[in-house]
Each structure stands twice: as C-alpha cells, then as structure tokens.
C-alpha angles and dihedrals in degrees: 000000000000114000105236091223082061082068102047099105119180089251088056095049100045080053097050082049092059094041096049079045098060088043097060099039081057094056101037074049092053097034104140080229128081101247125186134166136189132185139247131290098346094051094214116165099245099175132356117185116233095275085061099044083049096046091046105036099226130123137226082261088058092059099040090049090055129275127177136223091234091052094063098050121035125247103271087057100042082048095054088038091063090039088061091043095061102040080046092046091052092058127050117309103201111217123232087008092083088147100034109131088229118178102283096014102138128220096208129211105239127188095215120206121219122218083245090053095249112133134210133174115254134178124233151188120192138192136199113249097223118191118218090292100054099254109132107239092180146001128251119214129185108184130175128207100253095176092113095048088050093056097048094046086046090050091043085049087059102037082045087050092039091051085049103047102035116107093229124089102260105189132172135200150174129243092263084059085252101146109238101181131017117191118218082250083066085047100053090035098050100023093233120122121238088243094054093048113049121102094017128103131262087234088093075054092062121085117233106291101023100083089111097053094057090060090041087063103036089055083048090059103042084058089064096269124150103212130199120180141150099220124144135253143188128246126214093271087052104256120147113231131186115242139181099220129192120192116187127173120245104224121206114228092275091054100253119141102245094167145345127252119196130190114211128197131178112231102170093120102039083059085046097054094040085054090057095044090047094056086040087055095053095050096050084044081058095048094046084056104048099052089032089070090029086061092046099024112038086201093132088171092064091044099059090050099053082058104060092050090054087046097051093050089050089051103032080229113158102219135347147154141235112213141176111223111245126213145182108201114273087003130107121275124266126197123220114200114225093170120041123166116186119222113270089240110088107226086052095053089044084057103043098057099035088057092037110100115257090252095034093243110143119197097172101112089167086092135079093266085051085058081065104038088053099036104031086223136124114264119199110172107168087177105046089160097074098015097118093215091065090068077210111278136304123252121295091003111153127253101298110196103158126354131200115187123181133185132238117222136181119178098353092303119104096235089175140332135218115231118196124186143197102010111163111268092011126249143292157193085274089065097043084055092044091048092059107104091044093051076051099048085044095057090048096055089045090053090040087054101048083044074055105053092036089057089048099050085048091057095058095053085046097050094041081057103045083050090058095035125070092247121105112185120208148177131234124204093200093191097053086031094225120141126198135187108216105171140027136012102014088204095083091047127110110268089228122004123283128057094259090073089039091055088048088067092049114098107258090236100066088042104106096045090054094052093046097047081051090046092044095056094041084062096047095239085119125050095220141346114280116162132146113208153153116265125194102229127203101264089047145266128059140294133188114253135184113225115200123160136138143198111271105171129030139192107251084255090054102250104147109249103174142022132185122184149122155290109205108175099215083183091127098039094044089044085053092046096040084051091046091053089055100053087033078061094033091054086048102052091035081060093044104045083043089060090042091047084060107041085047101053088044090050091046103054091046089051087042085065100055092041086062095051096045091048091048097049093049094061101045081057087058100045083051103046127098124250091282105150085191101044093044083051082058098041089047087043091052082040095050085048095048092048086054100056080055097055095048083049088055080058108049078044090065100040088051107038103359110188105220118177105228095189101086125086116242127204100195091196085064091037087050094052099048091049087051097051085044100056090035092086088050100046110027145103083030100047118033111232112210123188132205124184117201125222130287125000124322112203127169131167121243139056133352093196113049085040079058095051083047107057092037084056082057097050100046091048089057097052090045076051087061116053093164091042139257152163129292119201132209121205133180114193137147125246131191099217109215140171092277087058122165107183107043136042123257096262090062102100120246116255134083130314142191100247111199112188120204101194122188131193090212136127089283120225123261113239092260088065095040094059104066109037100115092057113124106251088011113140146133101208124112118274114287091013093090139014097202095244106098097079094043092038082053093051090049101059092041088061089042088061090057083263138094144225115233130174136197122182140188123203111247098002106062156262128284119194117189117199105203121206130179115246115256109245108235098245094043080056087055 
C-alpha cells in the first residue's frame, strides 16, 4: 500500500500551500467580522477583508496605494491602541491563539475614521503578527460597528437619569409582585429605601383594607392592561396619602409581559386644591348669579335669598340669616333680616318663628350676632353653650351648636353682617377668609338697595315736581324712531309713541326748524338739540315750547342709537317777551310821535305863517292884474296850491297838537254808525262793511268829529287792504285794562275802556311794516294815493281822548285796529 506522504513531492506541497492559501485569504476576506492588519513599526494597512472595506469606505487600491493604522481611528484611539500593545507586548503572546479571550485580554473602545471623514465608535480585539522567531512583524485587528449598541446604552443612560431623577415613584416588578427597581421618586413618596425594598412585595404599599386591590391590578396588568387609577397608599410612617397611579406591562421582543412598571404621583394636594376651586367655583357661581338677577330682575328679596342657600351649602351650615344693619342717629344699631332660613327640625323652626319680630328686626345686642354688629369683628364661637359673649341664648332660639357670624362692611362702615349656625366640626379663620368675596358682593348689593331705594324715593320727589312744573322729559329710539315721554308735564308728550306723532302736533310752521335742529344733531353738526316752537296741546291751541335733547349712546360706526331730552312750554315766557317786545314798540313810536308832534306843529305854524303871506299876497296880485285870462288861470293855480299847503298844515296841526273839545258826550254806537253811512259810499260794493254793536250804553267824552275821522281813516285803510274784496268787520266791547295789558303802552292808566275793533280779511302786513305805521309820512301806497298822516293823525287824536290805537296783522289773513277809550264815568255822562 503506498504510504500518501510517499506522494507528497515538493511541487505537491508548494501547490497544496497555495491552494490552502487561497483558501484562507477567501475566508479572512469573507469573516463576518471586519479584519485589518498593519504592519510594524510603520503601521502601514497591509490587507482589510470586504466588512472592513465596507465599514471604512476605502478600496484594494487604497491600501496598495498606501494607507496607515493612525489614519482609520483618531488620535485619541490610535494613542490608547499603542498604549495596549505595549502593555500586551511586555506579558505572554500566545502563538497561533491571536483572538483567545484569555483572562486580561481587552475588547477596546475605538473612534474609527471613515475614508469620507465621517467617524463612528467600533469594538476591537487585536493580535501581534510574530515571525518564526517570535518578534512581532505586524498587528491583527477584528472590529465591529458598534454605532447602533452606543446609542442604546446612551438612550438606556438617559431613560435610566431621567427614572432617577424624576419626582414621580417609578417603580418596577416582576410578575410574582416582587419590586425590581425603586426611583428615588419611590423613595421620597413612600419613605423606603430602595435597598430595603427590592425584592419585597407592594403589598406593605396597600392601606388596610386594600390588600386585595394591589393584587387586582397587578393581575390587570399581567394580562396586557394599561391601568390609571386615583386610588390611595400608605407611606412608611404610616400616613395615607392620596396617588394617581399608572401600572403598564414590560413586554420582552417577542411581546410577551415579563414585568410591570408603574408610575406613582401624590395628589393629595391637587385634590385638595380642586376641592377648594371647586367650592370657590360654586361660591362665585352663586355671586354671578346674584348680582346677575339683581341687575334684570331688581328682587332683591329673592336675591338674598338665593344667596343664603348658597351660603349655607358652601358652609354645611343648618340655618342662617343675611341682615342690613339698621340705625336711628346717635341710637344702637338694629338688624333687619332680609334673608332668614328655620332649622330643618320641626320644633326648632316652630320656635323660631313664633319668638322672630313681626318685621324681623332684632335690637338685643346682648348675643353673639350683637358681638359683630358692635365691634365690626368676626365672631367663631364652636362651643356657644358655655362662650360668655353669647349671654346664652335668647327664648325659643333653635339648637345652637357652633356659630360663625361675619360683617358686612362698605367704606369702613358694618352695613350689615351673615350669620351661619350648627355646621359639623364647627368653623374657623379658614372660612372668614373664604367668605370674603361673598361678604364683598353682600355689601354691594346692600349699597346698591338702599341706592335703590334712595333713587327711587328721588324719583318720586322728582316726579311729584315735574307734574306740578311745565317740563315733559322724553326719550327718543332713534333706530326704531319711537319717542316716549316718560316723566313730568304730560302736555308736551307724544300723543302715541314715536316722533312722527310728536311732529304732527308741532305747528307746521315750525316744522321744518324742528326737523332740522333734530337732523342737524344726529349729524353731529350741533352739539345738542336746542329749538323754540309752537306746539298744538291737548285742549287745544298752541304754546311755545323749548325742545333740548342729545345723543347719548352710538353704534361703534357712529350711527345715533339713542336720545334722551326735554319739553319745556315757554307759553307763558315767549307770550311775556312777545308782549315786551310790543310796549317796548308802543313806548318807541308814542315818543316818537310825541317829538314829531312837536317838530311838526312847530313846522306847520311856521309854515302857517308863510302860507298867509303867500295867499294874501296873491290876492292882492289878482285884484291888481289886469284882465289877463291867461295870467288869473296862473295866480288861482299858485292860490289852489297854497290852500293846499294849508290845508296839509290843518292837518300837521292836528297830528301834533290836535284841539280836541272834551266837553261833549259821545255815544260811540251812534258815532260807529255815522261813520259807517259816511265811508259806505267809498268801500262798498267792493268791500262788505259789518257792523256789530256791544251791549249797554257806550258813552266817552270828546269829540264827535275827530273819533269820526277816526274811524272813516280806518275804514278806508281796510278796503285799500283788500284789493279783491272782503269784509270788515266792526266790533264794540269793554276791556279792564291791567298791568299784563296787550293793547295799550304802559303810560296808558289802569280802569275800563270802550274797545272798538276794525277787522279786515286782507293780505295782512309783515312786522317790519307794521312797525312803523304810525310813523308820520309811512306808507306803502302808490305815490299821490297817501301822505302818510291818517294812521298817526289817528293815533293822535286817540291819545288825545285819554285812549289809544293799536294794530296787530297777520300776512296773508288781515289786520285788526283797536281804538281804546276810557269809560265815561256815570255822573261825567249826566
């Protein structure tokens, strides 16, 4: 049998060498692990298989091209790398072992460098490369990319600093109960140490009686529940302490729950502190309320009311009141209760109001509630049995177990005060200071009642007033356009609502001014409303009124919205300025007349004079002319004019110094009658003259003569009034003529006077013509029609009789002219 060795040739063997060569490069290539080696000293990178060509980024050509140990690591890792080779190099290398874990063999920690300069942590192991003689020639390295395990541990570092560190119990167990980790959290929540509880059970967690809820969770959450609750636990000195507690199951890769992790978190004062917000909320709820219906409704019984119930909820008290302190000047205060609740047990409620005044006023300061209402001070008395301030308590008082009475203040002064009885456990300092904001909102509405009741009461006084006074007050929507009068003199109010049917009542001819006052104010051109005007009343016939008003609320875009103002009936003001004005008028044109009357008697009898001179001598010219036809037609034309002039003076004599006799009797029916027989012929048919006598006799003393001239002037002036015709009318009536007098100035003496009234139905005269009249050569006739003396002549001779002439006019409705005469005593007519 030949022996195989016999066959192993050198050429064989140096062929089995390449082939076991080529073998084991394949496989270093294809190691599932990244491989390098350099070689020593130069530390050049003689060979890498394909991981670490991938992890590194660099090529065969690299290498060949030369590539060095301290360019795939930083400095820091090629530093600590040389470091470990020598302290390796100076104990035992172990040939042909390069990768045994032997005892003290290090994995090292390595920053590797990437051909693109990125960098990324990896974990090695190295070996020496040894020739034949045991000197290392080169270095062996297998790394791993390690990128994915340093962030985990890196991630497990944080969760495992933020477990530490977070103020909640963190607290971890396996599926038996048995704790596996306990936070510092655990530690400060419960009081245990971590040491002393790891590896016991929560049950030392669970209050008595809660044992079996521990395990009820804990088998929830084995079963894949994630549990919340607000349940309650016990700490290590044995306090019980409220927690909001979350258990979740830690579930292995393949999804299995290997243990339970549970978060913990005290919440005994959150409770705590919701309790108290919510109470709070109730008691402002309450006071919204409260002065929400005080505000739309104005029941301040109800609301009070309202508010002890709510009072007595807050506190768990079993009865109380709400009172406003009650006091004569200089005397002890009183309360009067305007909230009173009765004990719930029957006999107490039958006591109590059987032994409560009729009007629930209470004057016995000698009681606990009396301690507040002297002192202004808080008084909390949990034993008022045997509390010497109570004096104990009054007759038929109810079961009084603890009392808490507050006051109620309002700019420094105890307008009232709550009183609250027989709560469990009694009351405290920690209610007066809750009960702050309601003892607050009580004093407001009490101020905001008796403001009440004062505005009330001033509206009354206000209202009794405006009834008795000229001025209506109203209020004007101006969006719906409705206007109201809501206080005062209901003469001056809309007849309906709205200021349509209020401008219907306005004289039409103050329409338009009122309207435009309104208009102008609306558009803010006016400050305010401010317009005299007539205004059509009730019985009736128009007064003057004052209207004043402003805007007193606008839309944001400006647009008025509301308007409040006044009707003030000046009647009786305009009427004493209108009749002001008029004597005012009638003074003026009586001096006047009375300087005229004497320039113009003094003109005309100078002029008299001349007249005389001028007449005479032209008759002596005619006497002496020859028996010229021609030249006697001149000297009677010069004497007709001259007679004229005479004549004018006769006249001016009589409007300046008329000479009238005073002796003779005068029956004015007669007079009116003659005058009447004599101016027929010049009126009529075109003018109607009727006549009207008065009653009685009418009887003055003067002349019968100049009162006819009067009277024809009159006539005459009223048909020249009436182009297209008309009626005048002749009147005779009596007048007592008075301080408040209409028809005469002020110089004209009291008593009674003949009044005879020429009416006219022409176009009337406007004030500026009216004025003036009387004016000597006024008037408003065409050129040689009228020499302007009639009327003032007319006026003259009336004031000669002891009378007067006055006219009034309307345009487009007539004249009226009254002739004023004093009554003839009885014995002057004898």
């Amino acid at each position: 049998m030949t022996n195989p060795a016999d066959l192993e040739t050198p050429e064989l063997l140096v062929q089995r060498y390449l082939e076991l060569s080529a073998e084991y490069e394949q496989f270093r290539y294809h190691l599932p692990e990244a491989l390098i080696e350099f070689e020593l000293p130069s530390a050049r990178v003689t060979s890498m298989n394909r991981l670490a060509e991938v992890l590194l980024g660099y090529t065969v050509e690299d290498v060949l091209a030369g590539l060095y140990g301290y360019q795939v690591v930083d400095e820091e890792s090629w530093r600590r790398a040389l470091r470990a080779g020598e302290e390796d190099f100076a104990g035992t290398v172990h040939k042909g072992l390069p990768y045994e874990r032997r005892p003290g063999q290090q994995v090292h920690r390595f920053t590797a460098i990437r051909k693109d300069g990125s960098r990324f942590p990896i974990e090695a192991q190295g070996s020496y490369i040894v020739d034949a003689r045991g000197v290392p020639t080169g270095v062996r390295f297998l790394f791993r990319d390690i990128s994915a395990r340093v962030a985990a541990e890196r991630e497990h570092a944080r969760l495992a600093a933020i477990v530490e560190s977070a103020g909640d119990a963190i607290v971890s167990r396996d599926l038996e109960g048995r704790i596996l980790s306990w936070n510092r959290g655990a530690e400060a929540l419960y009081g245990w140490t971590a040491a002393e509880m790891i590896g016991r059970t929560a049950d030392v967690l669970a209050p008595p009686g809660r044992e079996d809820e521990v395990r009820e969770l804990t088998e929830r959450v084995k079963r894949g529940e994630h549990v919340q609750v607000t349940t309650r636990r016990r700490a290590r000195d044995g306090r019980i302490i409220d927690v909001e507690l979350s258990l979740f199951p830690v579930r292995d890769e393949a999804g299995q729950v290997m243990a339970i992790g549970g978060i913990a978190r005290e919440i005994t004062e959150r409770l705590r502190m919701t309790e108290e917000l919510e109470r709070t909320n109730r008691l402002l709820g309450a006071i919204s309320r409260a002065q929400a219906e005080f505000i739309a409704s104005g029941d301040h019984q109800a609301v009070f009311e309202g508010l002890l119930a709510a009072l007595l909820d807050l506190t768990e008290s079993e009865y109380g009141f709400i009172g406003e302190t009650m006091a004569e000047p200089g005397g002890a205060p009183k309360l009067r209760a305007i909230a009173l609740t009765y004990p719930e047990d029957p006999a107490d409620r039958a006591r109590l109001a059987e032994a409560a005044p009729p009007d629930l006023v209470f004057e016995n300061l000698d009681t606990l509630f009396g301690v507040t209402l002297r002192t202004g001070e808080p008084v909390i008395s949990n034993d008022p049995g045997s509390d010497p301030r109570a004096h104990g308590t009054p007759p038929g008082h109810p079961r009084l177990t603890s009392y808490l009475g507050l006051p109620i203040v309002s700019r420094g002064e105890v307008v009232g005060m709550v009183g609250v009885a027989n709560r469990p456990g009694g009351y405290s300092d920690a209610d007066v200071a809750f009960l702050r904001p309601f003892l607050a909102t009580c004093a407001t509405l009490i101020e905001a009642l008796r403001a009440e009741e004062q505005r009330l009461a001033a509206e009354r006084r206000l209202a009794a007033a405006l009834e008795r006074s000229e001025i209506t007050l109203w209020e004007w929507d101006v969006a719906r356009d409705e206007m109201v009068a809501f206080a005062g003199n209901s003469e001056g109010a809309p007849p309906q609502p709205g200021l349509p049917h209020w401008l219907e009542r306005v004289h039409p001819d103050d329409r338009r001014a009122v309207v435009a006052a309104f208009e102008a104010h609306l558009r803010a051109e006016a400050s305010a409303i401010d317009v005299e005007h007539r205004y059509l009343l009730p019985g009736g016939g128009y007064g003057w009124y004052l209207t004043r008003g402003r805007i007193i609320e606008r839309a944001p875009n400006g647009r008025p919205l509301r308007a409040v103002g006044s009707f003030l009936n000046i009647t009786r003001r305009k009427e004493a300025e209108l009749e002001r004005e008029r004597l005012e008028l009638l003074v003026r044109q009586a001096q006047k007349l009375e300087s005229l009357g004497v320039l113009a008697g003094g003109v005309a009898h100078d002029f008299n004079n001349l007249l005389t001179a001028v007449l005479g001598n032209l008759y002596l010219l005619r006497q002496a002319a020859p028996a010229d036809p021609a030249l006697r037609e001149l000297i009677d034309d010069a004497a007709h004019a001259a007679e004229r002039g005479a004549g004018l003076v006769r006249r001016l004599l009589a409007f300046g110094r008329p000479d009238i006799a005073q002796d003779e009797v005068v029956d004015l029916d007669e007079l009116i009658a003659e005058s009447a027989a004599l101016a027929r012929p010049m009126v009529e048919p075109q003018v109607k003259l009727v006549i009207r006598g008065g009653p009685g006799k009418a009887r003055v003393k003067g002349s019968a003569s100049a009162l006819e001239q009067v009277l024809v002037n009159l006539f005459v002036n009223a048909r020249d009034a009436m182009p297209e015709g008309g009626t005048i009318t002749v009147t005779r009536t009596t007048a007592e003529l008075g301080s408040r007098r209409r028809w005469a100035p002020p110089e004209l003496p009291r008593g009674r006077y003949h009044v005879i009234a020429v009416r006219d139905t022409g176009t009337g005269m406007p004030p500026e013509v009216l004025e003036k009249i009387f004016d000597p050569f006024f008037t408003t006739k065409p050129v040689g029609r009228g020499s302007g003396l009639g009327l003032p002549t007319a006026l003259a001779i009336a004031r000669a009789h002891g009378g007067w002439l006055s006219a009034e006019s309307t345009p487009g409705r007539g004249s009226i002219f009254r002739l004023l005469l004093p009554v003839l005593a009885e014995g002057d007519a004898r």
